[in-house]
C-alpha positions in Angstrom: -132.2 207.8 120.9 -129.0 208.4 119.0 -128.4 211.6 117.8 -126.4 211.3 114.4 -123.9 213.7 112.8 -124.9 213.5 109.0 -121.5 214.7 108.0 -119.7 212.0 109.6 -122.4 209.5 108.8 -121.7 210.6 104.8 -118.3 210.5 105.6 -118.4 207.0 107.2 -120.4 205.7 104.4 -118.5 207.2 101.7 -115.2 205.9 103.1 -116.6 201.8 103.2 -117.7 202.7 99.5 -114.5 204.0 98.3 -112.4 201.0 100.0 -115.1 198.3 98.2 -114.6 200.0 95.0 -110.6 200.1 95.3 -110.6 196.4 96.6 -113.3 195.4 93.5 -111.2 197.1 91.0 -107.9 195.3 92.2 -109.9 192.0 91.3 -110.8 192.5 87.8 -108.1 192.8 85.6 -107.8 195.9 83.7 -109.9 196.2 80.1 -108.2 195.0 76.9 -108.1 197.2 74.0 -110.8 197.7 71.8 -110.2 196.3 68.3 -113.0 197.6 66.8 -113.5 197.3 63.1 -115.0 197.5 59.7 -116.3 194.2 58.4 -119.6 194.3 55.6 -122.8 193.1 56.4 -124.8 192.3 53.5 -128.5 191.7 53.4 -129.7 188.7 50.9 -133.3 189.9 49.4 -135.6 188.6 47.1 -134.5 189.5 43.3 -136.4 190.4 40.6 -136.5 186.5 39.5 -137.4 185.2 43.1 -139.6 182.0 43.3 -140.3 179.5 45.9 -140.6 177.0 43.0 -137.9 174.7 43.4 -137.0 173.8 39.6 -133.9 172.1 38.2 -132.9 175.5 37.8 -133.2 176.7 41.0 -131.6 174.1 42.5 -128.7 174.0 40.1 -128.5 177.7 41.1 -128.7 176.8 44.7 -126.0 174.6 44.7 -123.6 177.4 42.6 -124.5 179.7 45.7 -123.7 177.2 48.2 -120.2 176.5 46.3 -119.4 180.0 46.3 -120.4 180.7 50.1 -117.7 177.6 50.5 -115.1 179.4 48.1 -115.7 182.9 49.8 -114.7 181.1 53.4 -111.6 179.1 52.1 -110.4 182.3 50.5 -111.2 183.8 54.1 -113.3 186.6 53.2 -116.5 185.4 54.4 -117.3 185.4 58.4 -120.6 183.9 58.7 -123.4 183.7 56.3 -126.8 182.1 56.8 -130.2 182.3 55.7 -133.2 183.6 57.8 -135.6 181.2 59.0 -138.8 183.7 58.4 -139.4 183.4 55.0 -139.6 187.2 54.2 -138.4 189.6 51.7 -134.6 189.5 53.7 -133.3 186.1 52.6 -130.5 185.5 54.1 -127.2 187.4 55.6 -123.2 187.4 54.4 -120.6 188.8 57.1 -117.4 190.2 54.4 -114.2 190.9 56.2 -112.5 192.4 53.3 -110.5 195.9 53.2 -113.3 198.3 50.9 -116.8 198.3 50.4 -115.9 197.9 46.9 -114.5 194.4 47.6 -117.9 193.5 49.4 -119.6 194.6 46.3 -117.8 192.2 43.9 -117.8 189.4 46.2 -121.6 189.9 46.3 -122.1 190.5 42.8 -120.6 187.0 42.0 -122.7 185.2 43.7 -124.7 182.7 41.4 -127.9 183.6 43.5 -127.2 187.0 42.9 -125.9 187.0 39.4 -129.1 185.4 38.3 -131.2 187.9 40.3 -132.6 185.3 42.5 -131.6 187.6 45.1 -130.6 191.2 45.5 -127.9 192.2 47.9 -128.1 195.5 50.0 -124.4 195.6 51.6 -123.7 197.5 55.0 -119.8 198.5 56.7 -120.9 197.3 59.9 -118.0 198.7 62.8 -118.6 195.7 65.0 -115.7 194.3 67.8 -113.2 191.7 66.0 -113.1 189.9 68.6 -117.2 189.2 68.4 -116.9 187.8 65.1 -114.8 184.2 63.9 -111.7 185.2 61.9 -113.3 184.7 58.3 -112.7 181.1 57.0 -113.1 179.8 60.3 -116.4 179.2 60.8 -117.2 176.8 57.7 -115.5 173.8 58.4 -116.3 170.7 56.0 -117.0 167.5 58.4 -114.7 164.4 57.6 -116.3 161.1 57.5 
């Protein structure tokens, strides 16, 4: 049986691991810059005048909301927006990239949903990575026939 010096076994083993990290970190390129930023996440909730009755109403208010959500991304201050397939209280979401959280607030308040209180919005600065998000206005894209 071998008798082993634990120093220069250390040693030994700590030398392989330092030349595998220095030949690993020679592969990957060096990390890019964070561009981390404010953008505003706002939370769609059931309003005050909420119903899963679809009237001529509704829909006519449906259809303002979804013409607004399309006028918020061509003036590129919308992200993403969506509803939530669950059918809770939380409705659906808006991603804002806009400067204040006073902008996100008046974008919010004019929507038609919104406006008529079909749905309440509870908005969020949300410091997220840019480059995790579409640049606003580029995620709605109408389809040509």
């Amino acid at each position: 049986m071998h008798k082993v010096n634990a120093g220069a076994w250390i040693l030994g083993v700590a030398t392989v691991a330092c030349g595998a990290v220095t030949a690993l970190s020679a592969a990957v390129p060096a990390a890019e810059k964070s561009q981390m930023g404010t953008v505003y996440l706002v939370l769609l909730k059931k309003g005050p005048a909420w119903t899963a009755t679809e009237t001529t109403e509704t829909r006519a208010i449906q259809d303002a909301h979804m013409a607004n959500i399309r006028a918020m991304w061509a003036a590129k201050r919308l992200i993403v927006a969506g509803p939530l397939g669950d059918n809770g209280d939380t409705r659906g979401v808006f991603v804002f990239q806009v400067g204040t959280l006073e902008e996100a607030t008046a974008l919010a308040g004019s929507d038609p949903a919104v406006k008529a209180g079909r749905l309440v919005a509870e908005i969020h600065p949300w410091w997220v990575e840019r480059r995790a998000l579409p640049a606003a206005g580029s995620y709605c894209q109408t389809a040509t026939p």
